[in-house]
N, CA, C, O and CB atoms as a CASP TS submission, in Angstrom:
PFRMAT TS
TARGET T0000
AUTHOR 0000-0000-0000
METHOD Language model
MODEL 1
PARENT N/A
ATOM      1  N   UNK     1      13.801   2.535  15.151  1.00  0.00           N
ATOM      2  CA  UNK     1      12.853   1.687  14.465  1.00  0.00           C
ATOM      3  C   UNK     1      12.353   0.618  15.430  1.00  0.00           C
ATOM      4  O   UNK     1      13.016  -0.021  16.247  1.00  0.00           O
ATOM      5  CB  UNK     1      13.489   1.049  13.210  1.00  0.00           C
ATOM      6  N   UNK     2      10.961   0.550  15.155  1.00  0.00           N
ATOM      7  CA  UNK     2      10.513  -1.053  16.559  1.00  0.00           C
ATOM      8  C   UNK     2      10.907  -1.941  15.974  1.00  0.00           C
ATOM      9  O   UNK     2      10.972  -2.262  14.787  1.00  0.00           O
ATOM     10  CB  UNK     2       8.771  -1.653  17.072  1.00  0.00           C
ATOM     11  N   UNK     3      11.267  -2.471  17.179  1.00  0.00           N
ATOM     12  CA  UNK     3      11.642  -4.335  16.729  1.00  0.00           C
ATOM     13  C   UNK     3      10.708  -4.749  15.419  1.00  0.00           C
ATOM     14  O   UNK     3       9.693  -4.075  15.245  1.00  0.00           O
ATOM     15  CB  UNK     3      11.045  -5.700  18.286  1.00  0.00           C
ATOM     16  N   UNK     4      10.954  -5.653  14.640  1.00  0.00           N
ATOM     17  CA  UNK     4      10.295  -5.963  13.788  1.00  0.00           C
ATOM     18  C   UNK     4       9.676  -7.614  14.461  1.00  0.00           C
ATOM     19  O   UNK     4      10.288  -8.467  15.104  1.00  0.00           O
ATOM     20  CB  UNK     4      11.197  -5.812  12.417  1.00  0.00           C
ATOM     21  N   UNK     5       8.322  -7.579  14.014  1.00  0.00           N
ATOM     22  CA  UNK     5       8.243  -9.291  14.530  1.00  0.00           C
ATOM     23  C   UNK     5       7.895 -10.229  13.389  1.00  0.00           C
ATOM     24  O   UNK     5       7.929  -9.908  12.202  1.00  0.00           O
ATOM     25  CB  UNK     5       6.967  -9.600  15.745  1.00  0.00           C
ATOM     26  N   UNK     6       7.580 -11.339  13.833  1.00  0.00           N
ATOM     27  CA  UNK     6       7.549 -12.301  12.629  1.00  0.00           C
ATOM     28  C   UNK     6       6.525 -12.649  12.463  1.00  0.00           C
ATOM     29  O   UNK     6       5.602 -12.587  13.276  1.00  0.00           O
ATOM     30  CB  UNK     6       8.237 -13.376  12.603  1.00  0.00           C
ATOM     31  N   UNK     7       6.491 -13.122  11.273  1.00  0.00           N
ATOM     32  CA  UNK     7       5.465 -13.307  10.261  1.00  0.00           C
ATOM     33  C   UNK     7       5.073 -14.702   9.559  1.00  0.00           C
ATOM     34  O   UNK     7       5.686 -15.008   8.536  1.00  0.00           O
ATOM     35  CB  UNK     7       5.840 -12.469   9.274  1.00  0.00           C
ATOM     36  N   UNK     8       4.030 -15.603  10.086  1.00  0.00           N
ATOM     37  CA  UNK     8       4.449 -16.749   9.183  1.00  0.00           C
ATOM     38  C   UNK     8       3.000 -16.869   8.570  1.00  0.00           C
ATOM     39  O   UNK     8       1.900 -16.715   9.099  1.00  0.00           O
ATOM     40  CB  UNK     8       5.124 -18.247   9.999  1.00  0.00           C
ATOM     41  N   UNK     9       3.481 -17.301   6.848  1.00  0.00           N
ATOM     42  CA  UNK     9       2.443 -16.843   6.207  1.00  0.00           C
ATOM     43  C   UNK     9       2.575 -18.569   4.983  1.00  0.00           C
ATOM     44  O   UNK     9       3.591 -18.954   4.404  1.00  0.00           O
ATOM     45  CB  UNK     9       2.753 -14.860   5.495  1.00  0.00           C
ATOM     46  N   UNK    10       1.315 -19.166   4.965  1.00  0.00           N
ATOM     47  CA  UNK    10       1.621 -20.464   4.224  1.00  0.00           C
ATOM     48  C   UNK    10       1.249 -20.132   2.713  1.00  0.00           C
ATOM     49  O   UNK    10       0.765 -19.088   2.278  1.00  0.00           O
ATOM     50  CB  UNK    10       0.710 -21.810   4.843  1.00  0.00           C
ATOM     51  N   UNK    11       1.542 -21.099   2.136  1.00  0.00           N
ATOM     52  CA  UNK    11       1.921 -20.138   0.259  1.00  0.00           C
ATOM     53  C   UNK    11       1.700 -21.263  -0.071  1.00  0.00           C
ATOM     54  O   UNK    11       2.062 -22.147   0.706  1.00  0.00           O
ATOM     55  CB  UNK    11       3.672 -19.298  -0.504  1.00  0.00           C
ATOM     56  N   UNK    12       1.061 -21.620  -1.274  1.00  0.00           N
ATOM     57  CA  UNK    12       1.309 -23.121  -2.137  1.00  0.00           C
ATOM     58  C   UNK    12       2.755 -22.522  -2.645  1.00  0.00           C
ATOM     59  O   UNK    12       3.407 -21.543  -2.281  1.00  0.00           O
ATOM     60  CB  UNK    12      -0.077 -23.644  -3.704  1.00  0.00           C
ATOM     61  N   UNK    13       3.014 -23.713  -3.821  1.00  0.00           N
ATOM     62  CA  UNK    13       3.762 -23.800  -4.804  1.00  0.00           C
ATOM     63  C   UNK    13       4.347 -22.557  -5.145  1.00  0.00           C
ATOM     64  O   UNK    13       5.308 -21.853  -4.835  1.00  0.00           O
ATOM     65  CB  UNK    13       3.142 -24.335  -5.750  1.00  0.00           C
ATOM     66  N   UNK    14       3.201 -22.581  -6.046  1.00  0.00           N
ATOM     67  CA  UNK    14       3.385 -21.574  -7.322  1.00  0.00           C
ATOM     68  C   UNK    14       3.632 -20.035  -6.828  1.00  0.00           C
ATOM     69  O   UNK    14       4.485 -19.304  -7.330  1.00  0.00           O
ATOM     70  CB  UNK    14       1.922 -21.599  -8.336  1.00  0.00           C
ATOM     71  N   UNK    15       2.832 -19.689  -5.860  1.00  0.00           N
ATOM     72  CA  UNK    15       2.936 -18.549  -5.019  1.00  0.00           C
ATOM     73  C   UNK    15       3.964 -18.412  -4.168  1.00  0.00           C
ATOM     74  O   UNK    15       4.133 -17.283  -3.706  1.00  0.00           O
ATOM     75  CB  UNK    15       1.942 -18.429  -4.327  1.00  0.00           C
ATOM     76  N   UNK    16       5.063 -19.704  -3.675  1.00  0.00           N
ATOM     77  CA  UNK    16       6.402 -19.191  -3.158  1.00  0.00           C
ATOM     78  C   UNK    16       6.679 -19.197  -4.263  1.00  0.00           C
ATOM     79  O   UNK    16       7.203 -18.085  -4.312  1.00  0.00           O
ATOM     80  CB  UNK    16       7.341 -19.842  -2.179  1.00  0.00           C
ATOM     81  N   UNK    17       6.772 -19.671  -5.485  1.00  0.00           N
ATOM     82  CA  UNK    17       8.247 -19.373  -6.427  1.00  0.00           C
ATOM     83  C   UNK    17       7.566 -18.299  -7.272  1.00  0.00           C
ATOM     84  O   UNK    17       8.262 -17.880  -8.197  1.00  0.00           O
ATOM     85  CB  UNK    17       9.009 -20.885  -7.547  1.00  0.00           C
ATOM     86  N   UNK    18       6.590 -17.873  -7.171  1.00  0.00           N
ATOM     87  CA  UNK    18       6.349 -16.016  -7.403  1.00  0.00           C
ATOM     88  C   UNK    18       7.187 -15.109  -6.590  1.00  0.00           C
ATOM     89  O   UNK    18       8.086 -14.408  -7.053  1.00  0.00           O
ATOM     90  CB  UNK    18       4.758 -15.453  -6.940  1.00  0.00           C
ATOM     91  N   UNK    19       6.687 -15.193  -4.830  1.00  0.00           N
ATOM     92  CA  UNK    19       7.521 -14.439  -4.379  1.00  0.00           C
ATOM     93  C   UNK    19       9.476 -14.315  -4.119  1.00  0.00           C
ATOM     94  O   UNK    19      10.205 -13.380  -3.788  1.00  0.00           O
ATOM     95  CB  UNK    19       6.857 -14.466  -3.463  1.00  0.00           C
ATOM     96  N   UNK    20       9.769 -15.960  -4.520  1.00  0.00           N
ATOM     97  CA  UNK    20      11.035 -15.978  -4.720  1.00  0.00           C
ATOM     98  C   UNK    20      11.368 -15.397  -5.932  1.00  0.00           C
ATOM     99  O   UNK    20      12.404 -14.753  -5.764  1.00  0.00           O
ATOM    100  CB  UNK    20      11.493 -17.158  -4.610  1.00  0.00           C
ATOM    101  N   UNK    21      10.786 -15.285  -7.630  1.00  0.00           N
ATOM    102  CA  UNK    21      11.095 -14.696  -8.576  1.00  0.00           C
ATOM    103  C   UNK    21      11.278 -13.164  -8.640  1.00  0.00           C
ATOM    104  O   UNK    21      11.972 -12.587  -9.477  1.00  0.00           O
ATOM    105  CB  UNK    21      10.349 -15.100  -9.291  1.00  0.00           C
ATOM    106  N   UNK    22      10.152 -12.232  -7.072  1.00  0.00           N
ATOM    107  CA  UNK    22      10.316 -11.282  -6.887  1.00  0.00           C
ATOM    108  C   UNK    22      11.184 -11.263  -6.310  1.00  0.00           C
ATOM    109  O   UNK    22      12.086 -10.719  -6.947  1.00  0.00           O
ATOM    110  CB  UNK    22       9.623 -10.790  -6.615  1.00  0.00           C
ATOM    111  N   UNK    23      11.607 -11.700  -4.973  1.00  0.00           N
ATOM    112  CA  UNK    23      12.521 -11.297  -4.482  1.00  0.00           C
ATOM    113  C   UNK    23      14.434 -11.308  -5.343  1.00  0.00           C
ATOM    114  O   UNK    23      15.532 -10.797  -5.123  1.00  0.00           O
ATOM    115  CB  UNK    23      12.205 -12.068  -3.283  1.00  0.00           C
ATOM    116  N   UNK    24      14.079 -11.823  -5.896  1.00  0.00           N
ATOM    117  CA  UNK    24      15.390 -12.624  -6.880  1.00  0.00           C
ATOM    118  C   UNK    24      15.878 -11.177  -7.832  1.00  0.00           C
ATOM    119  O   UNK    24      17.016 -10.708  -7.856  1.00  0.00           O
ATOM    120  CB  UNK    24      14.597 -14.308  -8.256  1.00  0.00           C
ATOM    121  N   UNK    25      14.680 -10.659  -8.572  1.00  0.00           N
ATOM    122  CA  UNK    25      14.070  -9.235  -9.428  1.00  0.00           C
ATOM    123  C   UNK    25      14.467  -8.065  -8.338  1.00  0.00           C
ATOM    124  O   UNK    25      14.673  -6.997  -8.915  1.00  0.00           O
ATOM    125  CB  UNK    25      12.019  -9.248  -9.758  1.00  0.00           C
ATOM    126  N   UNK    26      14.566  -8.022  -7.455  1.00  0.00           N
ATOM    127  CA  UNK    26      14.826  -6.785  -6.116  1.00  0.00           C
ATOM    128  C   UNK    26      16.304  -6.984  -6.119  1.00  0.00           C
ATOM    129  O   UNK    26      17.075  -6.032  -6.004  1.00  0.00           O
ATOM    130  CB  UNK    26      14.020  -7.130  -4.259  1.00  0.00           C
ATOM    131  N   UNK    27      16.680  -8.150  -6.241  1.00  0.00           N
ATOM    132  CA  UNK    27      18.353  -8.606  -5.658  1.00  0.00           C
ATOM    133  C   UNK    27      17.865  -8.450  -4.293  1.00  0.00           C
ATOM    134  O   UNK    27      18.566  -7.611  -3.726  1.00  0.00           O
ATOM    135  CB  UNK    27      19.982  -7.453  -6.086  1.00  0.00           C
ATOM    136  N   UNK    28      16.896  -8.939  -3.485  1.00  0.00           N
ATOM    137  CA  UNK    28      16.413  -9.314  -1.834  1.00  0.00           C
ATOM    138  C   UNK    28      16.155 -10.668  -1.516  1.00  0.00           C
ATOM    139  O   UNK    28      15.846 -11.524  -2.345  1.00  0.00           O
ATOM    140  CB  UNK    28      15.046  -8.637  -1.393  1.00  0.00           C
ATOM    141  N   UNK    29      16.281 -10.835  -0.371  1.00  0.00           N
ATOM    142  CA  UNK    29      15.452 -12.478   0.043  1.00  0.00           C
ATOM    143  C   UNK    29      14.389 -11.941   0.682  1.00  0.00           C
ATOM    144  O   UNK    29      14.218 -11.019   1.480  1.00  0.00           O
ATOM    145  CB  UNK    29      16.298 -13.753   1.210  1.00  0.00           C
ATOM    146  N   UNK    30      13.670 -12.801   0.096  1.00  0.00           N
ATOM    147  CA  UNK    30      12.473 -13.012   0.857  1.00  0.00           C
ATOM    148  C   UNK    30      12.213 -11.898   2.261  1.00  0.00           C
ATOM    149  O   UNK    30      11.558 -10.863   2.383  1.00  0.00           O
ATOM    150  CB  UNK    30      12.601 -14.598   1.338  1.00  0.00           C
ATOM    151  N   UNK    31      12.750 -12.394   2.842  1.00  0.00           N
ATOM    152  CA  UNK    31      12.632 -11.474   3.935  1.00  0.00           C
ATOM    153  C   UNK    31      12.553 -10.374   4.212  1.00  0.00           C
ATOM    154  O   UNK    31      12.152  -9.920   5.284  1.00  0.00           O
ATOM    155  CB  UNK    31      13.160 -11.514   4.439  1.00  0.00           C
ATOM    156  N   UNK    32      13.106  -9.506   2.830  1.00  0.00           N
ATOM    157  CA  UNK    32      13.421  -8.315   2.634  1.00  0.00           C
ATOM    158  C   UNK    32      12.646  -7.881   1.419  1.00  0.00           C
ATOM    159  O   UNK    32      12.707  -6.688   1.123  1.00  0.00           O
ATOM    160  CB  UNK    32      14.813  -8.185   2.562  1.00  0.00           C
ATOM    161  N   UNK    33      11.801  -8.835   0.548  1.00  0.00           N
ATOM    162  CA  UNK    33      11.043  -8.459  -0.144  1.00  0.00           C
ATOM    163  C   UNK    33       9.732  -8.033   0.361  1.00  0.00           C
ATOM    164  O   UNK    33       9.141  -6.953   0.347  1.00  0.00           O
ATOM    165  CB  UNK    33      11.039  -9.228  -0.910  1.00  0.00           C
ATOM    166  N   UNK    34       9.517  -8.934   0.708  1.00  0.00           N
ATOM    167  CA  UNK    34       8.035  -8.572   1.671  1.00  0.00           C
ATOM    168  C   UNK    34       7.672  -7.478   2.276  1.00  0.00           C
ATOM    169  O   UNK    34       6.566  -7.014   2.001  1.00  0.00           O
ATOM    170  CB  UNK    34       7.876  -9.277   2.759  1.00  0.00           C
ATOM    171  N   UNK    35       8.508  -6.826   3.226  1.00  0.00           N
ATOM    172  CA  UNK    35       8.426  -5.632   3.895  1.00  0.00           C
ATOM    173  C   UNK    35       8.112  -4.425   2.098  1.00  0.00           C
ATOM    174  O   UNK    35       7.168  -3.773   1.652  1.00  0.00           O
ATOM    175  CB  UNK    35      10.270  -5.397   5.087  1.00  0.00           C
ATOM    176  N   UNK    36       9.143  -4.650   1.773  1.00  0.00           N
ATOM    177  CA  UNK    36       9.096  -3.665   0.711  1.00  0.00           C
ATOM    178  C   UNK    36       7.781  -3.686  -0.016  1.00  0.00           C
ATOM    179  O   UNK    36       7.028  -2.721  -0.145  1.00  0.00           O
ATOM    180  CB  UNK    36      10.210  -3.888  -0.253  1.00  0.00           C
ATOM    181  N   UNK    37       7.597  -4.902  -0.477  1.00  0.00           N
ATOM    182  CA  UNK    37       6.218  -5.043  -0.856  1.00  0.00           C
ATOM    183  C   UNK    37       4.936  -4.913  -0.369  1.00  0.00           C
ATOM    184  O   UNK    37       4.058  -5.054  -1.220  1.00  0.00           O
ATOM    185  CB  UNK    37       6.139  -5.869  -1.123  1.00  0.00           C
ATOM    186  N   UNK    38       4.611  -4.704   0.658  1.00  0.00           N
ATOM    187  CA  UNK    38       3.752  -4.320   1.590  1.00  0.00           C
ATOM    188  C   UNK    38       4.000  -2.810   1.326  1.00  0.00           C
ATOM    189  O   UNK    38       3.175  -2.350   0.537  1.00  0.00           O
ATOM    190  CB  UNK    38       4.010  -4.922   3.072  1.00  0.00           C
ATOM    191  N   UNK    39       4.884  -1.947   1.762  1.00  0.00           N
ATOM    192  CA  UNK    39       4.864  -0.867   1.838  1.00  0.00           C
ATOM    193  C   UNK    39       4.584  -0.263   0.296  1.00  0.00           C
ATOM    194  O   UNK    39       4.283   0.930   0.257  1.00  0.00           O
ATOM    195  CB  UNK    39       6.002  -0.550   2.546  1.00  0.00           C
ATOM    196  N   UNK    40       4.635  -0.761  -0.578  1.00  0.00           N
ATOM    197  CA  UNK    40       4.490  -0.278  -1.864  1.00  0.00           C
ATOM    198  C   UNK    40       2.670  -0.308  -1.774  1.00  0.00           C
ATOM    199  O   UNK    40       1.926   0.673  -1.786  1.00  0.00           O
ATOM    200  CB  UNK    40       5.389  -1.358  -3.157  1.00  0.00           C
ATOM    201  N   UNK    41       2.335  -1.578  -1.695  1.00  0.00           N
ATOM    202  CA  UNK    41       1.023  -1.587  -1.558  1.00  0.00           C
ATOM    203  C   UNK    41       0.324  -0.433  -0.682  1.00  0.00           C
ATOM    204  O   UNK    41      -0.771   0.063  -0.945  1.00  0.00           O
ATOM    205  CB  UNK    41       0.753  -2.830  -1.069  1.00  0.00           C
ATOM    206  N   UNK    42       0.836  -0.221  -0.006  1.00  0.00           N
ATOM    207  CA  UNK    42       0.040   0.328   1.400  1.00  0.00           C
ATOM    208  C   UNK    42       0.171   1.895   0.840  1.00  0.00           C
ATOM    209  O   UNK    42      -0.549   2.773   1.316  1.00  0.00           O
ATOM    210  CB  UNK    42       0.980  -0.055   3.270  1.00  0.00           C
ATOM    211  N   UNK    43       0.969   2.125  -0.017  1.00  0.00           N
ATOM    212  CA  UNK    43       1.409   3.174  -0.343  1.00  0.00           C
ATOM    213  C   UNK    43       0.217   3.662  -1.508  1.00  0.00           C
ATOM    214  O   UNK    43      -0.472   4.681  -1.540  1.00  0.00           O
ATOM    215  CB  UNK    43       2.924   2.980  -0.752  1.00  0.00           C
ATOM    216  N   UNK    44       0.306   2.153  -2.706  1.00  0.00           N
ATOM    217  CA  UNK    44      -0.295   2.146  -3.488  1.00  0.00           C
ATOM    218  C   UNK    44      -2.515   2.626  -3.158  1.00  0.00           C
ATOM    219  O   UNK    44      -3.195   3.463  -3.751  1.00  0.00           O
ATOM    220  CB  UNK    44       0.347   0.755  -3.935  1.00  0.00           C
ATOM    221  N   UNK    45      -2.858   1.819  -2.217  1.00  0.00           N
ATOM    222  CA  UNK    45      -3.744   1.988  -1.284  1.00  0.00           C
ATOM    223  C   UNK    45      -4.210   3.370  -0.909  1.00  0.00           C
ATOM    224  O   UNK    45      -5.291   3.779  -1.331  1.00  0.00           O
ATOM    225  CB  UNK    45      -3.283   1.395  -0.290  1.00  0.00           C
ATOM    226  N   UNK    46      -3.340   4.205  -0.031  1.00  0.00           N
ATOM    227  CA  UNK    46      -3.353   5.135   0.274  1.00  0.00           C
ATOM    228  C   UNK    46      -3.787   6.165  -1.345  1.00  0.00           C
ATOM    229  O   UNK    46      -4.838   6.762  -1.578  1.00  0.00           O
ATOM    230  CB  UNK    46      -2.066   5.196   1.095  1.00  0.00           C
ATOM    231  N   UNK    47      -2.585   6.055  -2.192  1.00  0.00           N
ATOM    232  CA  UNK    47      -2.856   7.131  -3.291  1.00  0.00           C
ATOM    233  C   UNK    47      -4.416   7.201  -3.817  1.00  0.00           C
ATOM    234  O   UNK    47      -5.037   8.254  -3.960  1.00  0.00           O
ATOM    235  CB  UNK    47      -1.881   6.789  -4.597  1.00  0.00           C
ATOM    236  N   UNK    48      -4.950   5.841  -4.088  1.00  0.00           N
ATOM    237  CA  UNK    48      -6.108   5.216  -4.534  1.00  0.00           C
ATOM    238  C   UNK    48      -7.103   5.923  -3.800  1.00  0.00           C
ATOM    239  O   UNK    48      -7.815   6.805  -4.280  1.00  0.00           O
ATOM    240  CB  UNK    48      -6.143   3.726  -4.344  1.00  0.00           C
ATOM    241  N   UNK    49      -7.146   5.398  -2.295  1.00  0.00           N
ATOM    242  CA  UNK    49      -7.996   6.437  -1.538  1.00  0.00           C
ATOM    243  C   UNK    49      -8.294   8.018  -1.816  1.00  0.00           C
ATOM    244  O   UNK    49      -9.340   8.455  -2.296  1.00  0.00           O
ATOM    245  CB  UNK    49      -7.453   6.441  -0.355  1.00  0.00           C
ATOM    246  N   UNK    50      -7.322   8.675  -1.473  1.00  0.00           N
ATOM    247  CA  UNK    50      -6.729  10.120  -2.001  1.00  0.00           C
ATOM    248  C   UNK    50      -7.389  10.620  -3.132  1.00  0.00           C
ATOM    249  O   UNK    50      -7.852  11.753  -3.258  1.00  0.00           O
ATOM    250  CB  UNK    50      -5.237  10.076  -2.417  1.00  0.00           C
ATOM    251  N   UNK    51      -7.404   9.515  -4.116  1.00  0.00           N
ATOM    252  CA  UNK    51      -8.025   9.994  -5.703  1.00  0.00           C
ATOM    253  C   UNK    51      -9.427   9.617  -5.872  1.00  0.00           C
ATOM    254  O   UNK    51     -10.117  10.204  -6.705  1.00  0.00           O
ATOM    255  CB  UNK    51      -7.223   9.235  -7.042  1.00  0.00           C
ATOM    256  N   UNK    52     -10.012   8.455  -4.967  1.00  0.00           N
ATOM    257  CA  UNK    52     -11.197   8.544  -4.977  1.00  0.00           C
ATOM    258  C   UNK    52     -11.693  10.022  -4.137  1.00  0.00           C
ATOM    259  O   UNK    52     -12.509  10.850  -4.544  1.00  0.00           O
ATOM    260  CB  UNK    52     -11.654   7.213  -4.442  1.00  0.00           C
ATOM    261  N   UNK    53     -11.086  10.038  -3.131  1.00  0.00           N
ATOM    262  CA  UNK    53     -11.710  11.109  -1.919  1.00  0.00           C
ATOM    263  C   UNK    53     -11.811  12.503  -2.614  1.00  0.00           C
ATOM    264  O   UNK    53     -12.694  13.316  -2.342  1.00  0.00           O
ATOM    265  CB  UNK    53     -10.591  11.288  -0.409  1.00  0.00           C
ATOM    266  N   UNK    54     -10.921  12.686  -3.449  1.00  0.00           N
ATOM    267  CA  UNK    54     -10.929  14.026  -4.256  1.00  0.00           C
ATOM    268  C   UNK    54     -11.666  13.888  -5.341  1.00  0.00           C
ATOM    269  O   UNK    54     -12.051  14.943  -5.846  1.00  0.00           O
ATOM    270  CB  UNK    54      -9.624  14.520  -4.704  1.00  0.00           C
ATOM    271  N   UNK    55     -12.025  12.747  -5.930  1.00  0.00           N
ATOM    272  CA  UNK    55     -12.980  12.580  -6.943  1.00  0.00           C
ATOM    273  C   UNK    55     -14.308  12.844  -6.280  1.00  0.00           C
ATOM    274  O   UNK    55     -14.947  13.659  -6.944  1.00  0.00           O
ATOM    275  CB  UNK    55     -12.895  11.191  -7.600  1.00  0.00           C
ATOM    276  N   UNK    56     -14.806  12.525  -5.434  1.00  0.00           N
ATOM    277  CA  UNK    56     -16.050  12.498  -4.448  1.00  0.00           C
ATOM    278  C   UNK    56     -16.499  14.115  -3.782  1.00  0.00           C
ATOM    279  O   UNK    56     -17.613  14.634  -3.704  1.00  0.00           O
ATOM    280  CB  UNK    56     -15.574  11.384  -3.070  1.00  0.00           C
ATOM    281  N   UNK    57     -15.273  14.582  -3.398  1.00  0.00           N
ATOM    282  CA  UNK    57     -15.476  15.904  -3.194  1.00  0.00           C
ATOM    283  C   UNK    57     -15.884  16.692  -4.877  1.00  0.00           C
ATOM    284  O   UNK    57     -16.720  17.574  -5.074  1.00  0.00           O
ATOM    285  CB  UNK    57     -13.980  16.477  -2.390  1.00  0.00           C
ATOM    286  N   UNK    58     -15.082  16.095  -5.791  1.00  0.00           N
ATOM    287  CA  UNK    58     -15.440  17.422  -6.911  1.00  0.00           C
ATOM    288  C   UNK    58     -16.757  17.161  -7.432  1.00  0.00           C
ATOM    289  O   UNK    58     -17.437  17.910  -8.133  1.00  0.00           O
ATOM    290  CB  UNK    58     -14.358  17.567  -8.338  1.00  0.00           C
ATOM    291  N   UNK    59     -17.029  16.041  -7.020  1.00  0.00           N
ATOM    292  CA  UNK    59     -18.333  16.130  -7.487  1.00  0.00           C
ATOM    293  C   UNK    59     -19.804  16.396  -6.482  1.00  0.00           C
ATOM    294  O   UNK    59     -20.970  16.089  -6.730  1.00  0.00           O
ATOM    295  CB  UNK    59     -18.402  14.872  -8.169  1.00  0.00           C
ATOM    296  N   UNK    60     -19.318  16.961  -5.498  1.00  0.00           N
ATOM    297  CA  UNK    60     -20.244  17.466  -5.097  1.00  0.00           C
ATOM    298  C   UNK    60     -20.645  18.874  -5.643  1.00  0.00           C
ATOM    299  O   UNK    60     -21.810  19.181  -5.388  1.00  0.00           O
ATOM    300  CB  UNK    60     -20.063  17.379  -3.933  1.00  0.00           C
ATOM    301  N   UNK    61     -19.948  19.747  -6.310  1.00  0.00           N
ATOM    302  CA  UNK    61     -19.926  20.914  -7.025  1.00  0.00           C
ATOM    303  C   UNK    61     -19.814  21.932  -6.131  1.00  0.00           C
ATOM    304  O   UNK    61     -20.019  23.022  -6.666  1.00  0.00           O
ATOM    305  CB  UNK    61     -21.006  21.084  -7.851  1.00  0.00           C
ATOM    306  N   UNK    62     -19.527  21.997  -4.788  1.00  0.00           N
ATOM    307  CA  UNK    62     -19.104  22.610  -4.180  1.00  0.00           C
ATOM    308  C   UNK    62     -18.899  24.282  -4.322  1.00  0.00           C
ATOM    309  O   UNK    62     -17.752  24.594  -4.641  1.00  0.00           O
ATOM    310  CB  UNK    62     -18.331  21.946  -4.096  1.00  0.00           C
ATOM    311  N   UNK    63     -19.895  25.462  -4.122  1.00  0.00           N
ATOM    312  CA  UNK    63     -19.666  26.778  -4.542  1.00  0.00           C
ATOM    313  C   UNK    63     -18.596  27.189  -3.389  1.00  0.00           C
ATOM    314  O   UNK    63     -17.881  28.051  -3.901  1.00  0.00           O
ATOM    315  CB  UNK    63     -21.101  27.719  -4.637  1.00  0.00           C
ATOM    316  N   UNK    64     -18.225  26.972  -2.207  1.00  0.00           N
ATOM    317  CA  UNK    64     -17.681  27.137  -1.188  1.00  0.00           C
ATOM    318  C   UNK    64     -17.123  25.933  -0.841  1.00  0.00           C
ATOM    319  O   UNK    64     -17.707  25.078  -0.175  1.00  0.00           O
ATOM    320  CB  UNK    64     -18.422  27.660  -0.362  1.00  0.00           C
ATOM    321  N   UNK    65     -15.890  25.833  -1.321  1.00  0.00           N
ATOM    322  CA  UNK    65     -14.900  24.685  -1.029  1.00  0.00           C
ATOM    323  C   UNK    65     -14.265  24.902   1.124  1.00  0.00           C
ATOM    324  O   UNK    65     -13.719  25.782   1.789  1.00  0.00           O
ATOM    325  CB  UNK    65     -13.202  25.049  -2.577  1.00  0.00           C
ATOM    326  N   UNK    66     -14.722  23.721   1.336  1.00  0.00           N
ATOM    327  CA  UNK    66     -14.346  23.748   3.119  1.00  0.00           C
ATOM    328  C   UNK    66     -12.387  23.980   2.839  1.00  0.00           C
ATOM    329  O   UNK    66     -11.501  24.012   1.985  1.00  0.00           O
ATOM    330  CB  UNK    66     -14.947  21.540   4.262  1.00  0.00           C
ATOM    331  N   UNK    67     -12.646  24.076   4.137  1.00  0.00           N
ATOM    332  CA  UNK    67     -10.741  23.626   4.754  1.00  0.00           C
ATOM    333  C   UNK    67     -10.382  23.157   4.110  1.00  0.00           C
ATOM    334  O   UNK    67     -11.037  23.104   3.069  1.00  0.00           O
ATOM    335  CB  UNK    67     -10.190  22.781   5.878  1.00  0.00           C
ATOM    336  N   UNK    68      -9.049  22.417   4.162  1.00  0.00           N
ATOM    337  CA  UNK    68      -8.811  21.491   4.540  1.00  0.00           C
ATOM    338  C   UNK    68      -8.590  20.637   5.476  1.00  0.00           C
ATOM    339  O   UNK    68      -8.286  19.444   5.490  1.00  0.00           O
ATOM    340  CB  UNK    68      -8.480  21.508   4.247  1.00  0.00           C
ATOM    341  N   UNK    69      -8.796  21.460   6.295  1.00  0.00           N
ATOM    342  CA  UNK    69      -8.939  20.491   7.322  1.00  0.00           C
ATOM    343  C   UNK    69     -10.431  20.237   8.200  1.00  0.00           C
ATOM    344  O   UNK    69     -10.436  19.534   9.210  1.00  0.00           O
ATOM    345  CB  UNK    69      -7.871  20.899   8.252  1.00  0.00           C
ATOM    346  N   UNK    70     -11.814  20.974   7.618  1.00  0.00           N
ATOM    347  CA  UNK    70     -12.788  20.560   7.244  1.00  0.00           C
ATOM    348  C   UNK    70     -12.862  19.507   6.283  1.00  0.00           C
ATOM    349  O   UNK    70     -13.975  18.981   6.287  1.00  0.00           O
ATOM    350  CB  UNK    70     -13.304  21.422   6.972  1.00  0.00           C
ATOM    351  N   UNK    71     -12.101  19.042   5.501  1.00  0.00           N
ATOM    352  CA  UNK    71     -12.334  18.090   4.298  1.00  0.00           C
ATOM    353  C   UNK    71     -11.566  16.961   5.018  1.00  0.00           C
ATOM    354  O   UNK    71     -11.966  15.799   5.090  1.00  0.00           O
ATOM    355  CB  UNK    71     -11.691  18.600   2.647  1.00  0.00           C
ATOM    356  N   UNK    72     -10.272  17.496   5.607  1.00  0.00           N
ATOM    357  CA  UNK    72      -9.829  15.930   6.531  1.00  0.00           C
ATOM    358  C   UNK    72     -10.620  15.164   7.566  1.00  0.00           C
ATOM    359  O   UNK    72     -10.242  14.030   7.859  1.00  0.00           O
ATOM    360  CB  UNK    72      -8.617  16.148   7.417  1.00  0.00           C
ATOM    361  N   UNK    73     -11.909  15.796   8.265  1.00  0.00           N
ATOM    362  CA  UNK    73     -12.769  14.932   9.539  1.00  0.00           C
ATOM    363  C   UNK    73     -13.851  14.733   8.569  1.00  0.00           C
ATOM    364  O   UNK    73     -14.867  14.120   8.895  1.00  0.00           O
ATOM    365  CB  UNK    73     -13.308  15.837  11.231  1.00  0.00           C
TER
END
């Protein structure tokens, strides 16, 4: 795994004791919420993409569906 580096990120109030209520909800600190949370997002992101991109293809009506790997470039 690469080194991990650091991150400094300024928060009011209300928005650290959000991410402390999450992290608290994980049984994580902080430190260990974040990563996770990012990756959920990024994850979340990705699927989103995926379902638009396949929504976009079906509606082209397509009589001759490409590759897939014509449909990946």
């Amino acid at each position: 795994m690469p080194q991990a580096k650091r991150l400094e990120a300024r928060l009011d109030p209300e928005s650290r004791r959000r991410l402390e209520m999450v992290a608290a909800d994980r049984g994580a600190g902080i430190s260990e919420a974040v990563p996770q949370m990012i990756e959920e997002a990024y994850e979340r992101t990705r699927a989103l993409r995926r379902r638009d991109a396949a929504q976009r293809i079906g509606a082209l009506e397509l009589e001759d569906v490409p590759e897939p790997d014509e449909l990946l470039a």
